[in-house]
N, C-alpha and C positions, 0 to 999 in steps of 0.2 A: 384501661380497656385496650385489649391489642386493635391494631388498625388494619383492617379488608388486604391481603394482598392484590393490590390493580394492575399488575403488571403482564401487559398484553399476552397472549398465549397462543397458542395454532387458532385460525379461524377456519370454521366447517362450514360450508355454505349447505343446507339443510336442503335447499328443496333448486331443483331445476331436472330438466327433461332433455332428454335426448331421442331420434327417429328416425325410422325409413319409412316413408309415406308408400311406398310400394308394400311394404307388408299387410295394408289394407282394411286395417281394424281403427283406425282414429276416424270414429262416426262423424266428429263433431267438427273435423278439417276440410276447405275446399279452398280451392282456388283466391277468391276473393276474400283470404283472410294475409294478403300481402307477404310479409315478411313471416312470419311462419312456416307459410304453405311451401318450405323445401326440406330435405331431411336435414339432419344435427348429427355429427358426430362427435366424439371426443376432443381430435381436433381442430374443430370450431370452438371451443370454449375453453381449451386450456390455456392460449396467449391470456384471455379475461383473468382467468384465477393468479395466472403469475402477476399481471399490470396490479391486482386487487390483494397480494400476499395470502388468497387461500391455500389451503397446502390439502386440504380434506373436504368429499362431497357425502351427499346421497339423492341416488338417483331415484325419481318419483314419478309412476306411473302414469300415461295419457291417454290409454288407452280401456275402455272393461272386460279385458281378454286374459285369464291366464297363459295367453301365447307372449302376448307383451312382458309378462313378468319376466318368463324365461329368456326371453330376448334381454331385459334390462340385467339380469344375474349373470349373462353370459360377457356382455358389454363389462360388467363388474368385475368378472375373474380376470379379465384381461387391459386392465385398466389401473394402476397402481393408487392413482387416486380416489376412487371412488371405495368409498367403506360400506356403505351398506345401500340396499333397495328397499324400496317404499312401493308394496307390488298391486295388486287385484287379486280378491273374491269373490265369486256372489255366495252374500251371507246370507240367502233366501234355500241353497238348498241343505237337504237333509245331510249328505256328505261333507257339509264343511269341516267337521273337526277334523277327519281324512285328508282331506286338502293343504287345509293351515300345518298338519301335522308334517305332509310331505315338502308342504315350502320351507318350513324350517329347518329339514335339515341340510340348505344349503345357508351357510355361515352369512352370507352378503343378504338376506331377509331380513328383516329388521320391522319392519310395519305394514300395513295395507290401509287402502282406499278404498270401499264403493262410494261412484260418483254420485253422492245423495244429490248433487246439483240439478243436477242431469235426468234424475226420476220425476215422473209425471204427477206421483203421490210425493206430496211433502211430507207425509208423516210414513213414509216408508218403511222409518228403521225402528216402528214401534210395531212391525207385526210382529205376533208371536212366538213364529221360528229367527227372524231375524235379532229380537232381541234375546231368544235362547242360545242362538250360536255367540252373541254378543256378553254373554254372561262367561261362554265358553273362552272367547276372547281376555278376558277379565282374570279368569285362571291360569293361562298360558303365561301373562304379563307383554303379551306380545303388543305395542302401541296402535293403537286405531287413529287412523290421519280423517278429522270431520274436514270435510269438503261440502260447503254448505253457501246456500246463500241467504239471505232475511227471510222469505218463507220457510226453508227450512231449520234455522236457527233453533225454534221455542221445542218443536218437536226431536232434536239432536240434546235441549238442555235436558229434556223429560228421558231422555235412552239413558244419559249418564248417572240422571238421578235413582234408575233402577238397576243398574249395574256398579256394584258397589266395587272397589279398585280399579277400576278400568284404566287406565293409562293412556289418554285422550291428546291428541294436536290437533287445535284448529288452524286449518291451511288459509292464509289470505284473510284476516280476521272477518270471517267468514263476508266477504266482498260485499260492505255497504253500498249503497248506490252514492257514492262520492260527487257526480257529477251534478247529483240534484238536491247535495246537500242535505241528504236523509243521515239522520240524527236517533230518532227515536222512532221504535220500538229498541234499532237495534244496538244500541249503546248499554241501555238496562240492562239487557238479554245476554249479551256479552260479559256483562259483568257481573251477572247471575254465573254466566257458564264458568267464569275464570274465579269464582269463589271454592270451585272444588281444586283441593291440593294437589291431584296428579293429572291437572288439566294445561295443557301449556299453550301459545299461540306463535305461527309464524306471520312476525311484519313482513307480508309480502305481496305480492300482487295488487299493490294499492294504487300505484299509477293505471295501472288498467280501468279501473272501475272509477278512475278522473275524467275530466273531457279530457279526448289523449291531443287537440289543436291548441289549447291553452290551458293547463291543468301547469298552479308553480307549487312551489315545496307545504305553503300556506295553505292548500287546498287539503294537505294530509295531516294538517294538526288540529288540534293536538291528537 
């Protein structure tokens, strides 16, 4: 039996964000979120990728603006490392497939976000128009990024289970509450969701959802 080629290859770093706080749409930013709260540009984070050997990004949306997208593909076209954007729709209204249809045809699109986190209804993306356009989603093959947290989770497994191909990433596996040692529901739930083949997961965002004063590497395993 032949043996796995292991031999290191370009690494992509998938998910990180860049911003002008002056453009006015990051609902969820103020002052009192420290180190955050000043804009990011390019670069500020390319020293990082060289000290880390990435050579390839994609830049992923903070904002629920299709103003942000355009701002993040424009940041892309003039940016050598960054390969593709991870942008915003709302897949609530009736023009989406107009919408999704005009993002793509800028080559640096590659997926989208609505911030299910961030909705008031946890079971948001089971309305009817929403999972219609999510169906539409499904056809296109264009990737859907779940941005989810443990209440939204069950209701994010049940969207995928009626949209048959979907091509699904879960952001920050979907942010256990680490801090308090929560386990179950969302560990099953998780690997309910990771039972479908075109579902994938980024490890990320998991120091956050630690206690960030004393949270060590033990806290995120396994």
């Amino acid at each position: 039996m032949s043996q796995p080629d292991l031999t290191p290859g370009p690494i992509l770093d998938t998910h990180h964000h860049l911003w002008t706080i002056s453009r006015g749409d990051y609902h969820w930013m103020s002052p009192d979120l420290d180190v955050l709260y000043r804009d990011y540009v390019p670069d500020d984070l390319a020293p990082f990728l060289r000290q880390a050997g990435v050579t390839k990004t994609i830049l992923v949306q903070a904002a629920a603006t299709e103003a942000e997208t355009e701002f993040m593909l424009g940041i892309a076209e003039e940016c050598e490392w960054i390969v593709g954007v991870c942008g915003w729709l709302d897949m609530a209204r009736e023009d989406f497939p107009d919408r999704l249809a005009r993002m793509r045809q800028n080559p640096y699109f590659r997926s989208f976000r609505p911030m299910l986190q961030d909705l008031d209804a946890p079971d948001w993306i089971l309305k009817p128009e929403v999972l219609k356009n999510l169906a539409h989603v499904a056809e296109t093959g264009v990737a859907f990024e779940i941005l989810t947290r443990p209440p939204q989770l069950p209701h994010a497994i049940e969207a995928v289970k009626r949209t048959p191909g979907l091509r699904g990433v879960v952001n920050h596996i979907s942010k256990p509450d680490i801090a308090s040692g929560m386990w179950e529901p969302w560990a099953s739930q998780i690997a309910e969701l990771g039972a479908y083949p075109e579902i994938y997961c980024k490890l990320s965002g998991l120091v956050t959802e630690a206690d960030a004063a004393t949270w060590t590497p033990a806290d995120l395993a396994p």
